[in-house]
BAROSE-5950 format. One record per residue (C-alpha): x, y, z. Coordinates in steps of 0.25 Angstrom, whole numbers, padded with zeros to 4 digits, always signed. Layout:
<sites>
XYZ;...
</sites>
This chain:
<sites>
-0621+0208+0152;-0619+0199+0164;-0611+0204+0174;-0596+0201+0178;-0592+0193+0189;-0584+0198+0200;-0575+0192+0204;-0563+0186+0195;-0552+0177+0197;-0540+0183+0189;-0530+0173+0182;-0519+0182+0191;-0526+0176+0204;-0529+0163+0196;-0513+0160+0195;-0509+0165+0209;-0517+0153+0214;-0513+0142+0205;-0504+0132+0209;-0492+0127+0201;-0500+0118+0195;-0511+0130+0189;-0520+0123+0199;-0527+0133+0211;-0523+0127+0222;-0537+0127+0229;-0545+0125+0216;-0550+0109+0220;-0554+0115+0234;-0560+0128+0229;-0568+0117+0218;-0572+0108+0229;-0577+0118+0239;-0585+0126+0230;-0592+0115+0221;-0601+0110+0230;-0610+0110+0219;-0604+0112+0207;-0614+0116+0197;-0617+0131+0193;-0629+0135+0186;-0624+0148+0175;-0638+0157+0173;-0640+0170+0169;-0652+0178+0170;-0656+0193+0163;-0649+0207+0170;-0661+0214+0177;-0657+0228+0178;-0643+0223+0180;-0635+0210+0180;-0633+0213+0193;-0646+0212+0198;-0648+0199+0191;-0637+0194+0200;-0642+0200+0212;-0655+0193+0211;-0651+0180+0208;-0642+0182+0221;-0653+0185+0228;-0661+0175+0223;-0651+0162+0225;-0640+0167+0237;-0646+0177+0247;-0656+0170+0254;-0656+0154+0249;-0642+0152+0244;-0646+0145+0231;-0633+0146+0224;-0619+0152+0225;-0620+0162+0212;-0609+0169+0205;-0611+0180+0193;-0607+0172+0178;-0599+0183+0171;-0602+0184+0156;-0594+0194+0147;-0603+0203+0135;-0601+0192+0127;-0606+0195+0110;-0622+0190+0109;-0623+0188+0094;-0637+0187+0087;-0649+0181+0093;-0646+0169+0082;-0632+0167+0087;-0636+0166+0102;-0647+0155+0099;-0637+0146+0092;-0625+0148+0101;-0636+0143+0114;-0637+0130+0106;-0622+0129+0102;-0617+0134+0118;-0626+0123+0124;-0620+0112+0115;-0604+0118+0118;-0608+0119+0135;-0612+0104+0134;-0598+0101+0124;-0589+0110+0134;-0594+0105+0146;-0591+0090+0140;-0576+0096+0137;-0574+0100+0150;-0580+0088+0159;-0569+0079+0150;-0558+0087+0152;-0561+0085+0167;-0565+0071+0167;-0552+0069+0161;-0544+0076+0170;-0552+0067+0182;-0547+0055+0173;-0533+0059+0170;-0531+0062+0187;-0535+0048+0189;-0529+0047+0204;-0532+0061+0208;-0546+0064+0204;-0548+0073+0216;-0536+0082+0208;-0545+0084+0198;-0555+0095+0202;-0545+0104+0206;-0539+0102+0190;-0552+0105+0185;-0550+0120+0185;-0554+0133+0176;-0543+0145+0173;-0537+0138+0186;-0549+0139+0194;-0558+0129+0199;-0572+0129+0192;-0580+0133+0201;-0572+0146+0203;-0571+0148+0188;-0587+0147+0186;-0590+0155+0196;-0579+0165+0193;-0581+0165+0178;-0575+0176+0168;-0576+0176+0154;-0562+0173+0146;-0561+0183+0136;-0548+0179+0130;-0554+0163+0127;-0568+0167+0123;-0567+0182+0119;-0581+0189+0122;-0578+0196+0109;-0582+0185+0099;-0594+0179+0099;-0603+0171+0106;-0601+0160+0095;-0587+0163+0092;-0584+0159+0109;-0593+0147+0108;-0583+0143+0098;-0570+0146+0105;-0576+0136+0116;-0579+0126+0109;-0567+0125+0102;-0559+0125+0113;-0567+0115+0120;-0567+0105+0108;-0551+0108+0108;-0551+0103+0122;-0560+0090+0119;-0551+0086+0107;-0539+0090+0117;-0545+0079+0129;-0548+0068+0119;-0534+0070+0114;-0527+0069+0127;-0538+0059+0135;-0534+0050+0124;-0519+0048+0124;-0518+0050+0139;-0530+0038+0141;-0523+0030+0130;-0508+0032+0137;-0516+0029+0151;-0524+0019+0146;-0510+0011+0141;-0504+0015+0154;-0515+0008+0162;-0515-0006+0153;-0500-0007+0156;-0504-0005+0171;-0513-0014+0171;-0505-0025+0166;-0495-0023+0175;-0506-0023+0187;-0519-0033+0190;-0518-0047+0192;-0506-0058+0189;-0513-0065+0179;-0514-0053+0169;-0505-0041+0173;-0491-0037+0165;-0480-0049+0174;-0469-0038+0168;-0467-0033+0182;-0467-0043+0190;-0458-0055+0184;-0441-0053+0183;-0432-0059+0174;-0427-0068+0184;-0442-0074+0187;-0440-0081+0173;-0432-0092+0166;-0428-0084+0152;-0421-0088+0140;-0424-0102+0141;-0426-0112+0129;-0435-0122+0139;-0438-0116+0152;-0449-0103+0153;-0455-0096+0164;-0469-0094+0167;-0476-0086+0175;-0489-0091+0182;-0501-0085+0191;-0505-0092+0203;-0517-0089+0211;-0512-0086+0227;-0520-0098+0230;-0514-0108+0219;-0500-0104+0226;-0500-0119+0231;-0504-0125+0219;-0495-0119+0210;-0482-0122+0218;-0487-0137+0220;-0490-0138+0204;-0482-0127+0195;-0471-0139+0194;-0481-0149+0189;-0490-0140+0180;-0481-0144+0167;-0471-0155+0166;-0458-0145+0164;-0459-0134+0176;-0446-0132+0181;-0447-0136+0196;-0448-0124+0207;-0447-0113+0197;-0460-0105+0202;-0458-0094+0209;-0467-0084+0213;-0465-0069+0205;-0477-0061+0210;-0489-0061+0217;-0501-0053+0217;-0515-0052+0226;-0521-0065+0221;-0508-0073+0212;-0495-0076+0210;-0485-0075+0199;-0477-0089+0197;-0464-0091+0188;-0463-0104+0183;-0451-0111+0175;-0456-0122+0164;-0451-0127+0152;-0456-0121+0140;-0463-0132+0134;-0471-0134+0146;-0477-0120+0147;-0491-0124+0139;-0493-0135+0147;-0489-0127+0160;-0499-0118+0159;-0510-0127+0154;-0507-0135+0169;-0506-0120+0177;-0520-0115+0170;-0526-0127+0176;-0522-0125+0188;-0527-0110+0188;-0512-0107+0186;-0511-0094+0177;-0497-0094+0167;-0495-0079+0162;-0489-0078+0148;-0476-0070+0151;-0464-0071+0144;-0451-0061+0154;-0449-0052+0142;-0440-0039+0147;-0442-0032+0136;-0455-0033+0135;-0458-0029+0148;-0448-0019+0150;-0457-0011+0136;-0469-0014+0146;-0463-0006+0158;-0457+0005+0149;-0473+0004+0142;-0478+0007+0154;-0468+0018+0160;-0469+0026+0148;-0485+0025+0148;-0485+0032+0164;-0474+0041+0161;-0483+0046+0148;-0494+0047+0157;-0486+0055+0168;-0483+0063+0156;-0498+0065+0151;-0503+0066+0164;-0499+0082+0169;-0501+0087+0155;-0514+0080+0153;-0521+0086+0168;-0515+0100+0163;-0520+0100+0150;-0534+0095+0157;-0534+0107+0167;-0532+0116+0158;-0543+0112+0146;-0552+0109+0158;-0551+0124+0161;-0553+0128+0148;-0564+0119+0145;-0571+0123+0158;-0568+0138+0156;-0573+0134+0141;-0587+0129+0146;-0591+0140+0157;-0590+0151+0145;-0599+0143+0137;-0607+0144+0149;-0605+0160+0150;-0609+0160+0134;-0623+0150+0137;-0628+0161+0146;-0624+0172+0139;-0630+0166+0126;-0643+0162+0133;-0645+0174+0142;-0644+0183+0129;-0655+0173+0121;-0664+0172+0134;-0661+0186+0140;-0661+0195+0127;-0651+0205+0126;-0644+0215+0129;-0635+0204+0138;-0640+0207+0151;-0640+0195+0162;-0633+0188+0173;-0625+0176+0172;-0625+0169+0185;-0617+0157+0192;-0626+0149+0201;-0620+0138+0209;-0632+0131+0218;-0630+0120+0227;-0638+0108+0225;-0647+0109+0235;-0650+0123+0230;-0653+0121+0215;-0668+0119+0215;-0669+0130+0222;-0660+0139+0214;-0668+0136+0202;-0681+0138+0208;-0675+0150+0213;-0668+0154+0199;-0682+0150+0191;-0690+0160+0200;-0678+0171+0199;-0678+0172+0182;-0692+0164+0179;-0696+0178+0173;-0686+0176+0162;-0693+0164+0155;-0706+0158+0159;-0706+0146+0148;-0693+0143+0157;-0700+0145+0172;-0712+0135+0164;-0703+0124+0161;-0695+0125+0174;-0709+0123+0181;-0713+0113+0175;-0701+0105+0175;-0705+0103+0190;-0717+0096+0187;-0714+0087+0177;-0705+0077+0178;-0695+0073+0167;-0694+0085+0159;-0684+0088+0151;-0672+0093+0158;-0668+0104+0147;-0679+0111+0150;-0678+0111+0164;-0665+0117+0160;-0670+0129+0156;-0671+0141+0165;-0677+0156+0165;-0663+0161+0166;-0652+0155+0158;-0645+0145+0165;-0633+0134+0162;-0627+0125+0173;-0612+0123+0175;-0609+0110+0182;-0591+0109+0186;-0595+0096+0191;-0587+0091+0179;-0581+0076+0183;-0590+0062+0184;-0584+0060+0197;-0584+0068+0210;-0570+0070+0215;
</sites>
């Protein structure tokens, strides 16, 4: 079987780093610095006479003397292989639950971006796996034996993924939706109570004493005025209707491009008041001072923030730590694609190499060249269509998917912006 990695971080050392917060203090830094590019292609190729000289030659091949990739060994544990039947069905089933998990897990971190709002750049260093950042964790990857015991079978620890993948999708709907409804309520009360004169909330802006109240005959209005109608509307406010109590408009407000007036009438003159201020591009809100309407408005609105307050730290925890899981969820599936395949491709007894190759982008043509020449031996139908595929143009890119060795691309570019 394919030999151990190395070099482990125990959860001993994991926890003498963290932060208060469960965070690694460097874990945004160490993502940054090591992800210039961050795609890793997974591949595994037969044992010669030992893994080890599988390793050595693909070393030798893609790092001594051209520096194609930075490669890392991909420890896979003796997992159960099952009958040839099994293996076949499962390949179909693994492909469909990589594409599903993979999903799960660019959600959960979309989400998080989305929920940080203001602090998108805090996001990559929340997007970690058993407190590492991902980079690290691919490269470093062990086995979980106490999620995905190796004892079961291969069909068995699909299962156990998926369900607890779907868990975590029905979890996210969940949440996303009461938290988006609560913000969504949250931002319509804002945006009443922002934008311009003629439509926002006038709840805080006008006082008791701006209004005439608890008068059979007079009312107050309030009207908006265009900065550059100022003139007008203090030579006609008096004349607009016949009963406008003489110097009663007083400016209340005033915003970048209109003025807020109060204005004292009699009651029985408001329809044709604002008839007169319409035609002369005077706007008359319908506003009626009632405190205890907008005192519920106010308390409305502090109740929504302070829910959200409320929501908001137990929400980005809950995202961090199914984002881990979900992540941890999808490289095993990864581990159990290359298992699977190398076992159908390679025959058994298990005897290959797993392999993480990270190239840069200016490297990656090359590396396959160089990849194609290494392992063409191993399927020439493969070698064929890889071949032709750089002569015709347009050929279906599933086939020029497939490889000689067995190969799978990890990509942890997981957002749809660049932070």
């Amino acid at each position: 079987s394919s030999t151990r990695n190395s070099f482990i971080l125990t959860e001993p050392q994991l926890i003498a780093h963290r932060t208060p917060s469960g965070t690694l203090p460097s874990a945004g830094i160490i993502f940054s610095r090591a992800v210039t590019m961050t795609e890793f292609w997974l591949i595994s190729a037969p044992g010669e006479k030992t893994c080890q000289q599988t390793w050595d030659k693909l070393m030798a091949a893609t790092t001594r003397t051209n520096n194609l990739s930075t490669n890392h060994k991909f420890s896979i544990p003796d997992l159960k292989v099952g009958t040839l039947d099994v293996l076949v069905g499962l390949s179909d089933e693994l492909a469909k639950l990589d594409s599903f998990v993979e999903s799960v897990v660019k959600k959960v971190a979309q989400y998080m971006a989305d929920v940080l709002e203001d602090s998108r750049d805090k996001v990559q260093e929340n997007l970690l796996a058993n407190g590492v950042d991902l980079v690290t964790y691919i490269t470093r990857f062990q086995w979980d034996m106490a999620k995905y015991p190796i004892k079961q079978s291969l069909k068995n620890i699909s299962e156990i993924i998926s369900k607890q993948v779907t868990q975590i999708d029905n979890d996210l709907k969940a949440r996303a939706s009461a938290y988006n409804n609560l913000k969504g309520n949250l931002q319509n009360l804002e945006r009443k109570n922002a934008g311009s004169l003629l439509t926002r909330s006038l709840a805080d802006i006008v006082k008791k004493e701006d209004f005439v109240l608890d008068s059979e005959y007079l009312i107050t209005m309030l009207v908006v005025v265009p900065k550059t109608n100022y003139p007008d509307w203090q030579k006609t406010y008096e004349t607009l209707a016949e009963m406008v109590v003489p110097r009663s408009s007083n400016l209340l407000f005033e915003d970048n491009d209109s003025g807020l007036f109060s204005v004292t009438l009699f009651r029985k003159a408001i329809d044709d008041f604002k008839h007169k201020a319409r035609e002369n591009k005077f706007t008359v809100r319908d506003f009626q001072y009632n405190e205890e309407e907008m005192k519920a408005d106010k308390e409305e609105m502090t109740r929504l923030s302070t829910d959200k307050k409320k929501q908001f730290g137990p929400l980005v925890r809950w995202l961090k730590v199914n984002f881990s899981e979900a992540f941890i969820a999808w490289i095993h599936i990864k581990a159990l694609r290359v298992f699977v395949e190398s076992v159908l491709r390679y025959g058994l007894p298990v005897n290959f190499q797993a392999m993480l190759l990270q190239p840069s982008k200016k490297t990656m043509k090359k590396l396959r060249e160089v990849l194609n020449d290494l392992y063409k031996h191993l399927d020439s139908s493969a070698a064929a269509i890889i071949d032709s595929a750089m002569d015709i143009p347009g050929l279906n890119l599933s086939q020029q998917e497939y490889y000689p060795y067995v190969y799978y691309k990890i990509d942890c570019n997981l957002l749809d912006f660049k932070v």
